[in-house]
PyMOL CGO cylinders between C-alpha atoms (Angstrom):
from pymol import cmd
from pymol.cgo import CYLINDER

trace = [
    CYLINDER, 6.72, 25.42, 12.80, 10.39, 24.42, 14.21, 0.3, 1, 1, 1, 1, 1, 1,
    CYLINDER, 10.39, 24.42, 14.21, 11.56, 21.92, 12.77, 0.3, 1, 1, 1, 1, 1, 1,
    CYLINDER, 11.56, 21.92, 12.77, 8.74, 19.79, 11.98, 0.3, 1, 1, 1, 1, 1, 1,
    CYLINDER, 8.74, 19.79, 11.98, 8.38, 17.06, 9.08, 0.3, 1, 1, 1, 1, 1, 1,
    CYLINDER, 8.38, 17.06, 9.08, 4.42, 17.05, 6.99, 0.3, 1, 1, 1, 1, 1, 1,
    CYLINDER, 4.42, 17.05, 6.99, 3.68, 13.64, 7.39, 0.3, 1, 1, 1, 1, 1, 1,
    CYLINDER, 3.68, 13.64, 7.39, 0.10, 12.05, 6.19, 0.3, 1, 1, 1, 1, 1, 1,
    CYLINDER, 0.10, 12.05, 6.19, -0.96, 12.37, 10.06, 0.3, 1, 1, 1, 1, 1, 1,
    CYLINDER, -0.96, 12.37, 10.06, -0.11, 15.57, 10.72, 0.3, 1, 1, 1, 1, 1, 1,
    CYLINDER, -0.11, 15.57, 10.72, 3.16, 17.35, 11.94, 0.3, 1, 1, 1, 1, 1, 1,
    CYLINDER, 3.16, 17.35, 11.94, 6.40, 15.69, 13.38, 0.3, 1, 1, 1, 1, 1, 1,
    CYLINDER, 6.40, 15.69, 13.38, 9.22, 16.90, 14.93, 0.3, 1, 1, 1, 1, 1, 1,
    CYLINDER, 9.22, 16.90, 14.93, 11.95, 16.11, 11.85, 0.3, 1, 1, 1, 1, 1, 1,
    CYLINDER, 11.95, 16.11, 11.85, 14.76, 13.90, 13.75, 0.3, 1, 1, 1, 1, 1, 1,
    CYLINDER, 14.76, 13.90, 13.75, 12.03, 11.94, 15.54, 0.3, 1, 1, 1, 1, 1, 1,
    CYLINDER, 12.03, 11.94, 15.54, 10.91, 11.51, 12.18, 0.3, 1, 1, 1, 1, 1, 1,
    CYLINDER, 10.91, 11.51, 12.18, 14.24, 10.08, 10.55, 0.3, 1, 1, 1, 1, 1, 1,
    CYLINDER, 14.24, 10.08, 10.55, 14.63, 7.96, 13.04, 0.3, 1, 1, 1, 1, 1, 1,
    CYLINDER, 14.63, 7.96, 13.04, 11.33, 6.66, 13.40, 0.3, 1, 1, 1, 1, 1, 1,
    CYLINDER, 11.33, 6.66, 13.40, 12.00, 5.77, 9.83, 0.3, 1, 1, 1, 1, 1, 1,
    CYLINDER, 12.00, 5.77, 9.83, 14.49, 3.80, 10.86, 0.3, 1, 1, 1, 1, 1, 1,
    CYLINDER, 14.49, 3.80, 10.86, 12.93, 1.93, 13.55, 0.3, 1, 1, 1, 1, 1, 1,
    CYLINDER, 12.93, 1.93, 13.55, 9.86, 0.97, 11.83, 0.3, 1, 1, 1, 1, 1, 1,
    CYLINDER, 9.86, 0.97, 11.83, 12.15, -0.53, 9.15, 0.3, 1, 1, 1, 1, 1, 1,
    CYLINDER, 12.15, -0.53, 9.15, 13.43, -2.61, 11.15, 0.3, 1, 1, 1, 1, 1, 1,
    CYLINDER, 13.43, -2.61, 11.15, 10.24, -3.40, 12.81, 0.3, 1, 1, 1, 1, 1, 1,
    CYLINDER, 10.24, -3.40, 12.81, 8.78, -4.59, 9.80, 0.3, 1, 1, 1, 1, 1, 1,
    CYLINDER, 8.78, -4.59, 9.80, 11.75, -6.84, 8.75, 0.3, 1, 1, 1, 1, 1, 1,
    CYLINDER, 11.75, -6.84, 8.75, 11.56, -8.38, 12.66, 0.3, 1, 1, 1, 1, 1, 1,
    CYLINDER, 11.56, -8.38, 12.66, 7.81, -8.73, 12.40, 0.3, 1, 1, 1, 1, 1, 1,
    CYLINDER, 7.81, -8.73, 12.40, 7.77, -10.22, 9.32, 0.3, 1, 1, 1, 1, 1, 1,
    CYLINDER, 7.77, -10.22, 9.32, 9.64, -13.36, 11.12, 0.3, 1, 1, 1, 1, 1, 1,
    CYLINDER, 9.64, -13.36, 11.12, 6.98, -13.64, 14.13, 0.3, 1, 1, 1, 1, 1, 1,
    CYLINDER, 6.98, -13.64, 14.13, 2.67, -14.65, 13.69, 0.3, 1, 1, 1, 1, 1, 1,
    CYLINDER, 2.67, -14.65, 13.69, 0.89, -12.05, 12.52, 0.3, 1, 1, 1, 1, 1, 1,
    CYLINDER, 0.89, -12.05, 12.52, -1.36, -11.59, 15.42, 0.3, 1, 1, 1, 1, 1, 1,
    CYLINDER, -1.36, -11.59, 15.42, 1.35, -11.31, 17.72, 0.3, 1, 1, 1, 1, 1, 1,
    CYLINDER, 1.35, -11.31, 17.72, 1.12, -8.23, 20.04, 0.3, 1, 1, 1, 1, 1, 1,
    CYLINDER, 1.12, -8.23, 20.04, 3.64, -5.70, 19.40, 0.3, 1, 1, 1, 1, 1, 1,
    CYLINDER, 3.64, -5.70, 19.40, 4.06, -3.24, 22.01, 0.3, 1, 1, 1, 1, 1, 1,
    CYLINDER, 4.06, -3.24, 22.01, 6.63, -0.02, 21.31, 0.3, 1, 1, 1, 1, 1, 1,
    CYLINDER, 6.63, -0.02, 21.31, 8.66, 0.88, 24.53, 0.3, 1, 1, 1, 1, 1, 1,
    CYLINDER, 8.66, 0.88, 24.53, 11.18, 3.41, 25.61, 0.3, 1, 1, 1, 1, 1, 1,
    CYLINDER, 11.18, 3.41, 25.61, 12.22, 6.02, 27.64, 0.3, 1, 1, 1, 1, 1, 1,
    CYLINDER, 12.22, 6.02, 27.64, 13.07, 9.23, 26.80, 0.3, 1, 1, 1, 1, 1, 1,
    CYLINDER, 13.07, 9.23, 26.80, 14.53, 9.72, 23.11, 0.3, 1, 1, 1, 1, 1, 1,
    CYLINDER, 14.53, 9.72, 23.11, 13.69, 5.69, 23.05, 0.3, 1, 1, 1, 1, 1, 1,
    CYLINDER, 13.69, 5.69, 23.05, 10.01, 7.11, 24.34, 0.3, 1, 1, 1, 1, 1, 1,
    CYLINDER, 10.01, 7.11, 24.34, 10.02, 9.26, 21.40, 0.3, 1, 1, 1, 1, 1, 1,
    CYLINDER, 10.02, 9.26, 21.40, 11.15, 7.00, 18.50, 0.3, 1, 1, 1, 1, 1, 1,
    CYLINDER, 11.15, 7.00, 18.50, 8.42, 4.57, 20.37, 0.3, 1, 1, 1, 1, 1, 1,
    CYLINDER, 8.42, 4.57, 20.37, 6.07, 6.95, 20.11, 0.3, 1, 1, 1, 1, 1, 1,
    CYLINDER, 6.07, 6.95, 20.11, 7.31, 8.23, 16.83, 0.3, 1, 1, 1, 1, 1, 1,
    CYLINDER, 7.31, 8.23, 16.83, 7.35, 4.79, 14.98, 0.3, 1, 1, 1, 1, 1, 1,
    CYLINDER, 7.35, 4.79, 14.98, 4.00, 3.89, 16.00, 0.3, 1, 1, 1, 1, 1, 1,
    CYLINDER, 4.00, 3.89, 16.00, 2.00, 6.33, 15.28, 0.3, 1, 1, 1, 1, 1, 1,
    CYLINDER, 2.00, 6.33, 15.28, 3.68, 7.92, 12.28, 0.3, 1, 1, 1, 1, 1, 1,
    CYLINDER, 3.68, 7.92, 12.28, 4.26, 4.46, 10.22, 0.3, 1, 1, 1, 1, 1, 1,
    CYLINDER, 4.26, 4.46, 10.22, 3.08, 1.55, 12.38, 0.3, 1, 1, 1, 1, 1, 1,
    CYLINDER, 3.08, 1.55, 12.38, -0.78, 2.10, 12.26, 0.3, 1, 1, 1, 1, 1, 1,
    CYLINDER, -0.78, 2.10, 12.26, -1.97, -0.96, 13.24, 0.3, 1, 1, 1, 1, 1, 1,
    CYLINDER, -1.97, -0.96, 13.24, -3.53, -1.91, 16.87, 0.3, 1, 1, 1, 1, 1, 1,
    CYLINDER, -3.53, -1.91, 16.87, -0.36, -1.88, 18.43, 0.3, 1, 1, 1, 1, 1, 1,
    CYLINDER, -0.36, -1.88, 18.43, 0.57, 0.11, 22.16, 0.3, 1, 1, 1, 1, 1, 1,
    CYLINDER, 0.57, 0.11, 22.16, 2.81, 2.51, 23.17, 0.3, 1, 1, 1, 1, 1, 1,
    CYLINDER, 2.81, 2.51, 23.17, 4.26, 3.11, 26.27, 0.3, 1, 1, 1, 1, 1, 1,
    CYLINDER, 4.26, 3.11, 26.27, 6.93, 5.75, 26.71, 0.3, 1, 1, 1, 1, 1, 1,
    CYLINDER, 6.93, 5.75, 26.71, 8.53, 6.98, 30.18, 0.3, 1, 1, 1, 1, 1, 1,
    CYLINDER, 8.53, 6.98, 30.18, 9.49, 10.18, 30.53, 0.3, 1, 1, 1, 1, 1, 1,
    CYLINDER, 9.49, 10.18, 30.53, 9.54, 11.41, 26.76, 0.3, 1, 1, 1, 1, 1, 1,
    CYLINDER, 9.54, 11.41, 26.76, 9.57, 14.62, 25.09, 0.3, 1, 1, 1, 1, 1, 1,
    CYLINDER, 9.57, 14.62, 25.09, 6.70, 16.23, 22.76, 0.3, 1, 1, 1, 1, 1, 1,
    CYLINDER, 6.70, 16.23, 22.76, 7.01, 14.71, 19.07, 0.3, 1, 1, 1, 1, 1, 1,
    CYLINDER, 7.01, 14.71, 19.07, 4.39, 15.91, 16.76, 0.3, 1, 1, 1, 1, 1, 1,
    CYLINDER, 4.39, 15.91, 16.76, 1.76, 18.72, 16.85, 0.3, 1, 1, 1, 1, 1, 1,
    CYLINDER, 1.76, 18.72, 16.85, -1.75, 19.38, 18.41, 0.3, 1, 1, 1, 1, 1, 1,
    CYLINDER, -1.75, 19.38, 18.41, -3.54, 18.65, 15.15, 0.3, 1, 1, 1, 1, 1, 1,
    CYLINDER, -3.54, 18.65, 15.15, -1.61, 15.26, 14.81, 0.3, 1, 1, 1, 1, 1, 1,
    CYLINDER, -1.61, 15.26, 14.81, -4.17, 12.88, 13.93, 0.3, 1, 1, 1, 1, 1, 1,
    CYLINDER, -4.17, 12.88, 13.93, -4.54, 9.79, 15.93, 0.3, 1, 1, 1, 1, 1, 1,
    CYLINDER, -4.54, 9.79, 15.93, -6.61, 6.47, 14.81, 0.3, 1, 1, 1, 1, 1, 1,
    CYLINDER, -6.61, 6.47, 14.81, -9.05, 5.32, 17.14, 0.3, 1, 1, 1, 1, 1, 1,
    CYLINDER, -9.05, 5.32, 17.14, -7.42, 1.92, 17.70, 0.3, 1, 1, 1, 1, 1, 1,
    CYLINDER, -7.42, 1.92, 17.70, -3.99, 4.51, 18.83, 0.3, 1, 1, 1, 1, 1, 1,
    CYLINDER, -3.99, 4.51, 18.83, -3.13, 2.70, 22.02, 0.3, 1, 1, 1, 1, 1, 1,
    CYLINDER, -3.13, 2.70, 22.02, -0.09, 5.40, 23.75, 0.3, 1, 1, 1, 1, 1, 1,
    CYLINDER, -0.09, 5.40, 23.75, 0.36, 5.55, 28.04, 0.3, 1, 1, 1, 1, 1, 1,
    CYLINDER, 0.36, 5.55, 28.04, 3.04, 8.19, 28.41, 0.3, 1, 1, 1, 1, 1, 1,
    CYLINDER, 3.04, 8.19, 28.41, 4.44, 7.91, 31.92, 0.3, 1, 1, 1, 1, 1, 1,
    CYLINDER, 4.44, 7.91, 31.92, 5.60, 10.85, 33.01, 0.3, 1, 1, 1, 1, 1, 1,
    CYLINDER, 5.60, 10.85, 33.01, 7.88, 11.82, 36.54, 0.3, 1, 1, 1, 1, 1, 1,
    CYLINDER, 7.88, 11.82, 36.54, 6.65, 14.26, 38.87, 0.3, 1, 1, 1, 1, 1, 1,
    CYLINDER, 6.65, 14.26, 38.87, 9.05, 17.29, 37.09, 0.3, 1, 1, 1, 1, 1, 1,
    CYLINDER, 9.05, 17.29, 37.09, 11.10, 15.48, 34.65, 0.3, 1, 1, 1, 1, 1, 1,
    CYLINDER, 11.10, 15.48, 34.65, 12.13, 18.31, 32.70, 0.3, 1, 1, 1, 1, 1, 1,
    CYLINDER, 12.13, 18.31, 32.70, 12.46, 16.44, 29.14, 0.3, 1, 1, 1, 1, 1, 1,
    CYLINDER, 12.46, 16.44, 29.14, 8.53, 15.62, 29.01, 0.3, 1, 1, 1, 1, 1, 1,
    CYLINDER, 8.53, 15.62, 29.01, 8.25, 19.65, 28.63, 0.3, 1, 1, 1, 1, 1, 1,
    CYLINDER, 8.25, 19.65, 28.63, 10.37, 19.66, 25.55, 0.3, 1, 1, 1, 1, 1, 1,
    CYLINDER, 10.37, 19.66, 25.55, 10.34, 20.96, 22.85, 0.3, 1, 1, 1, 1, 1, 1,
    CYLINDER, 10.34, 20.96, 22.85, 7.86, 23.82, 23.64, 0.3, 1, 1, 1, 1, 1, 1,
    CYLINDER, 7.86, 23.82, 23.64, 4.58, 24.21, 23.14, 0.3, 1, 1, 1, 1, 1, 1,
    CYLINDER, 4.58, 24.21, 23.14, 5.10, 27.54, 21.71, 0.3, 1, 1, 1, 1, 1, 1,
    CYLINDER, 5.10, 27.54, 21.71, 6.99, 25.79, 18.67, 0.3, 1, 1, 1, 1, 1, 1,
    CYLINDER, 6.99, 25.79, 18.67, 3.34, 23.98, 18.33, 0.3, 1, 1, 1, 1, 1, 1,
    CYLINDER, 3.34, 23.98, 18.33, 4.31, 20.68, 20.17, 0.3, 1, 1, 1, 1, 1, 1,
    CYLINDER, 4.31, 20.68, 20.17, 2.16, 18.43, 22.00, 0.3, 1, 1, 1, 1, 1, 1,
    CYLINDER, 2.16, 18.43, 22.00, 1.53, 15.36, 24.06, 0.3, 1, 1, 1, 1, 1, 1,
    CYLINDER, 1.53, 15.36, 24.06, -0.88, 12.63, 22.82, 0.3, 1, 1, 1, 1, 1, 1,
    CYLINDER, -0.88, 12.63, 22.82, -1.96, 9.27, 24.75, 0.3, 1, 1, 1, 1, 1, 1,
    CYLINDER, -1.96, 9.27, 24.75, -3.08, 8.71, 27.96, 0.3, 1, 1, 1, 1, 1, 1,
    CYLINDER, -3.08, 8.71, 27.96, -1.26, 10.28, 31.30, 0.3, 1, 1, 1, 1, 1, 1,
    CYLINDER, -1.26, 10.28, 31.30, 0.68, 8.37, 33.97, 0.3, 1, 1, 1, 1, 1, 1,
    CYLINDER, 0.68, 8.37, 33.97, 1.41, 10.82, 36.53, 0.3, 1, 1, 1, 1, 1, 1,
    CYLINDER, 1.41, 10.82, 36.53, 3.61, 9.83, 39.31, 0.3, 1, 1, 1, 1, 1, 1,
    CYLINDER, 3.61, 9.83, 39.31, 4.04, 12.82, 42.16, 0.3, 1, 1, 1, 1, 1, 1,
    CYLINDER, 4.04, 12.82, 42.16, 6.57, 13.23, 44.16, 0.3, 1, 1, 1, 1, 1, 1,
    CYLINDER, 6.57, 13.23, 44.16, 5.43, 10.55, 46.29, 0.3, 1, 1, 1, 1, 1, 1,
    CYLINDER, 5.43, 10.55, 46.29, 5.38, 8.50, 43.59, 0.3, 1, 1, 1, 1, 1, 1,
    CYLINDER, 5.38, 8.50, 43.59, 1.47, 7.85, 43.81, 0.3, 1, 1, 1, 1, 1, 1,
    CYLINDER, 1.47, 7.85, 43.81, -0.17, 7.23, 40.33, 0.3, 1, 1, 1, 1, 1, 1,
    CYLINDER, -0.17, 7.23, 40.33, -2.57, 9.75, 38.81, 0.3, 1, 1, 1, 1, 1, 1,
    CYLINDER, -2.57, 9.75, 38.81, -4.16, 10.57, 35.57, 0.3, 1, 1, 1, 1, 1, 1,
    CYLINDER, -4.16, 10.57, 35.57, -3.89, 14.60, 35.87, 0.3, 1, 1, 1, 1, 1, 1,
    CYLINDER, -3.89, 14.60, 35.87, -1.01, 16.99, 37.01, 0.3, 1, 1, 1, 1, 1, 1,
    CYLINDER, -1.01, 16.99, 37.01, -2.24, 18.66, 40.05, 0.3, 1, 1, 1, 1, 1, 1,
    CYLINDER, -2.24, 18.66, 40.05, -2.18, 22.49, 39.67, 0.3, 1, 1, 1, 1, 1, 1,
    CYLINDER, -2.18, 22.49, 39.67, 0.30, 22.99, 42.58, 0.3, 1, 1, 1, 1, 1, 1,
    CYLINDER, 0.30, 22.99, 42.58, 1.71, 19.22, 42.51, 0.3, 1, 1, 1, 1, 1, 1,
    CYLINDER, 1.71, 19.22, 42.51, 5.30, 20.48, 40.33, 0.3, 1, 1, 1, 1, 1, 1,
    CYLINDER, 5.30, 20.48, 40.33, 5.78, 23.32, 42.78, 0.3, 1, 1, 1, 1, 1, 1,
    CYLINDER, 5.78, 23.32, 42.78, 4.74, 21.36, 46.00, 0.3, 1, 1, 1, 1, 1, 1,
    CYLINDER, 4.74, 21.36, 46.00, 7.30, 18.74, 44.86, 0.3, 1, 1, 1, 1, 1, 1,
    CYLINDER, 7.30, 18.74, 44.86, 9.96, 21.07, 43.65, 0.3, 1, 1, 1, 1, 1, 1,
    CYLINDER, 9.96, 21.07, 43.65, 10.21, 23.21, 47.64, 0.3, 1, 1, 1, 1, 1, 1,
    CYLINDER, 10.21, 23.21, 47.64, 10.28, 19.37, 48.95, 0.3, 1, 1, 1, 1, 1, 1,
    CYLINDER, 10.28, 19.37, 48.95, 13.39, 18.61, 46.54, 0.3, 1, 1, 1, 1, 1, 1,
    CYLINDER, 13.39, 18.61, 46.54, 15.38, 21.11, 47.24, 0.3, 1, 1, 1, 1, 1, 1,
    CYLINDER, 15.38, 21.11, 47.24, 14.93, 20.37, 50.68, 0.3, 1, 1, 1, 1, 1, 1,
    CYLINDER, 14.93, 20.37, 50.68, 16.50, 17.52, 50.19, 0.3, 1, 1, 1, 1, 1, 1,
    CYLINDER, 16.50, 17.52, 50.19, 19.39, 18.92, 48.14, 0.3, 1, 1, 1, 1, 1, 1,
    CYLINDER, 19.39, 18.92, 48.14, 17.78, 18.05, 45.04, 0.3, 1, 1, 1, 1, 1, 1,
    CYLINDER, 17.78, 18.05, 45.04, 18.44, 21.20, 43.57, 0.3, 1, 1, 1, 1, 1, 1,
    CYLINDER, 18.44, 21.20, 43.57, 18.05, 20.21, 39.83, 0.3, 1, 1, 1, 1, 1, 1,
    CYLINDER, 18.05, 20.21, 39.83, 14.85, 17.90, 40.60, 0.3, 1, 1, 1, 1, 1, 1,
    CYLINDER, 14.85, 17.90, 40.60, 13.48, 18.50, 36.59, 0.3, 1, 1, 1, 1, 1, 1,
    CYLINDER, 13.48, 18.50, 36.59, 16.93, 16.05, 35.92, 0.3, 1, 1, 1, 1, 1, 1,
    CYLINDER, 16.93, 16.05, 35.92, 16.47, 13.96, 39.09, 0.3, 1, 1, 1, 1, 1, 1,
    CYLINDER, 16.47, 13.96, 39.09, 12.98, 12.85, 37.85, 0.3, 1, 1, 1, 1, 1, 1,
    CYLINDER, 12.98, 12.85, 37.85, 13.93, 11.92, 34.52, 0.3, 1, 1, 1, 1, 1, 1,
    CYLINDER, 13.93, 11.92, 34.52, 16.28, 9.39, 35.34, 0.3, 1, 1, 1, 1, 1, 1,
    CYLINDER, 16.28, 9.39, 35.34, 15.37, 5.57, 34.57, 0.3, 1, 1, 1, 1, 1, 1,
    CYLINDER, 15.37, 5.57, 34.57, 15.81, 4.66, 37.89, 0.3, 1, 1, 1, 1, 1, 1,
    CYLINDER, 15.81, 4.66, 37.89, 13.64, 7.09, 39.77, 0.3, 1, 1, 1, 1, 1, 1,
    CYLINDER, 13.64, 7.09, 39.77, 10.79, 6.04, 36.74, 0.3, 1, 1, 1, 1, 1, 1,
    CYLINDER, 10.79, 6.04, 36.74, 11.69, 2.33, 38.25, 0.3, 1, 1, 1, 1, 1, 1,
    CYLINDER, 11.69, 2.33, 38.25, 11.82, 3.26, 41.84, 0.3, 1, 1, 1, 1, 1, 1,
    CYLINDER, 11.82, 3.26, 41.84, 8.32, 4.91, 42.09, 0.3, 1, 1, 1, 1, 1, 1,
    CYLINDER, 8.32, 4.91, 42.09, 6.33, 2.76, 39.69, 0.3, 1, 1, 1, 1, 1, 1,
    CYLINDER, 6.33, 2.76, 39.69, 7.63, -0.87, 41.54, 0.3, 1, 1, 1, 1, 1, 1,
    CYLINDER, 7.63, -0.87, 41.54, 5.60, 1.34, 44.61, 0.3, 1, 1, 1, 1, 1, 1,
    CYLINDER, 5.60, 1.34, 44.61, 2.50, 1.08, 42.50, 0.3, 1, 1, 1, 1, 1, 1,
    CYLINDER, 2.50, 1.08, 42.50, 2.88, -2.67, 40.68, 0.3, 1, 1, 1, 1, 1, 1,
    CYLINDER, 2.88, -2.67, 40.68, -0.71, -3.81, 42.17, 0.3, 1, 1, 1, 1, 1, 1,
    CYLINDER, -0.71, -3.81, 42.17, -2.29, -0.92, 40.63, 0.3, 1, 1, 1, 1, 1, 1,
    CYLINDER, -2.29, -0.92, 40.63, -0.46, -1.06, 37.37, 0.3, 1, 1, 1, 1, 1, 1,
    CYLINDER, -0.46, -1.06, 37.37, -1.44, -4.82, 37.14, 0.3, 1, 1, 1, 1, 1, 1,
    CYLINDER, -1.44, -4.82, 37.14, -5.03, -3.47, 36.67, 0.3, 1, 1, 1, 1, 1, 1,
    CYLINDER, -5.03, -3.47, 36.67, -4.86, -1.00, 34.26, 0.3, 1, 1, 1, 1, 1, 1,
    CYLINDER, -4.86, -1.00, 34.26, -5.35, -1.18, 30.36, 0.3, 1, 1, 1, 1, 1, 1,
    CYLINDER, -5.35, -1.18, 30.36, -0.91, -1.15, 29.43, 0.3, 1, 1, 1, 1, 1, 1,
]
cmd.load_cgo(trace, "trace")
């Protein structure tokens, strides 16, 4: 498949390998210097989302978490995940970089779903119409590239400080 790195999991997209690589050297080395049962949670958004994503699950295999906002796919359908995998991908109404690479290159999402509509209301599934619904109410408001809108950090801030009640009770 395109450009995808073997790894003892399954596949990975091959720069999202590297520099997972990276990161989860230095993890180690920083890790080293704190308790052992200290909770280590790997966070980032977008190509930060990915290496967080990346470094966990293809290196880090311990009970750690994930959480990644508004990150692309890294590895394939097949990847295999260890029970204890803890991942919450948070993903934007139509941010257009959570769609990347393509499935058709055998890419895939793992972990569980934070969708926030355009409303920003939390859900754990991607209504059928939702991304058009939002996309006619965008451009009405001269948001013609709303797939770029969404991804930015801020809008991710904006619409989940609407929901910090609910987020305060859930497993992340």
């Amino acid at each position: 498949a395109f450009l995808q790195y073997e790894t003892a999991y399954g596949k990975m997209h091959m720069g999202f390998y590297d520099g997972a690589k990276i990161i989860s050297n230095w993890c180690k080395d920083y890790f080293r210097t704190i308790k052992e049962d200290t909770m280590r949670l790997y966070v980032g958004h977008s190509l930060g989302g990915a290496l967080a994503f990346a470094s966990h699950a293809g290196f880090d295999r311990r009970s750690y978490a994930a959480v990644t906002f508004g990150a692309p796919r890294v590895v394939d359908s097949k990847f295999y995940l260890q029970s204890n995998f803890n991942h919450t991908r948070v993903r934007n109404c139509n941010d257009i970089v959570t769609r990347v690479p393509f499935k058709s290159f055998n890419y895939s999402h793992h972990g569980d779903l934070v969708y926030l509509d355009f409303n920003g209301n939390m859900k754990s599934k991607i209504g059928i119409f939702d991304g058009m619904k939002a996309r006619f109410r965008a451009w009405k408001k001269k948001q013609i590239f709303d797939g770029f809108y969404d991804h930015s950090i801020e809008q991710y801030s904006k619409k989940l400080s609407k929901n910090i009640k609910q987020i305060n009770n859930t497993k992340i």
